[in-house]
C-alpha positions in Angstrom: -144.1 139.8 88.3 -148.1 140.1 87.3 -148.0 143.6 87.2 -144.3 144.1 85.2 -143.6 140.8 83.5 -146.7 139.3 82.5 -149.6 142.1 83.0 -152.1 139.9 83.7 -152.8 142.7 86.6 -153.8 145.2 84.7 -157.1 142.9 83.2 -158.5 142.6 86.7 -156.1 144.0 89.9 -155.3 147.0 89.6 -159.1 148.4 88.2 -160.6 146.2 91.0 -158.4 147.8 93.5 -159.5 151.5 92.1 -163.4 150.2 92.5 -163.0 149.3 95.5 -161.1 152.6 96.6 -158.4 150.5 98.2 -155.0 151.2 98.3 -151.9 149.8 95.7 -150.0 147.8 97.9 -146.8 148.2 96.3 -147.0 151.9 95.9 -148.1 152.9 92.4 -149.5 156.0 91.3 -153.7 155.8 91.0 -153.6 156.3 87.4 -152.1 153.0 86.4 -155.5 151.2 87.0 -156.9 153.2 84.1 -153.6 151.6 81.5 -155.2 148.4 80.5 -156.3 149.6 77.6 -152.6 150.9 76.3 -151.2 147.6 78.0 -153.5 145.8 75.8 -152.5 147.6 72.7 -148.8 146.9 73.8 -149.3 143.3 74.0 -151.5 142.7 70.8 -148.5 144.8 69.4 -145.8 142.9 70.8 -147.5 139.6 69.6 -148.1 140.9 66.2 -144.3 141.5 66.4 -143.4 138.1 67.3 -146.0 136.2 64.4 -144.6 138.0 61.6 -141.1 137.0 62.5 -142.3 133.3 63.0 -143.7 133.8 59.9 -140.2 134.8 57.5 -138.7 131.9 59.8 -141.3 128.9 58.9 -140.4 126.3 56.8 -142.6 124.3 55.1 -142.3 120.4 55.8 -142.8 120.3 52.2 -145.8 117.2 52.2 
């Protein structure tokens, strides 16, 4: 779930796996260690996504 759902495994798993020249142990493909950077882009996109639209819903309390 750390490396789909949440990828909190691409900050520090998967590149520390690569440095340490030791195998995925769930079978993916050497290059994914190297896609923090476009998960990271992903994410700050995604959350960008998700202010603005909490943004047109606020409501003001109005005090």
């Amino acid at each position: 779930a750390v490396v789909f759902v949440i990828p909190l495994a691409f900050v520090n798993w998967l590149p520390a796996l690569h440095i340490l020249d030791r195998p995925q142990p769930i079978g993916l493909p050497g290059w994914v260690g190297f896609g923090a950077p476009l998960v990271a882009v992903a994410c700050c996109a995604l959350a960008g996504l998700a202010w603005r639209a909490g943004l047109r819903a606020y409501r003001s309390t109005g005090s």
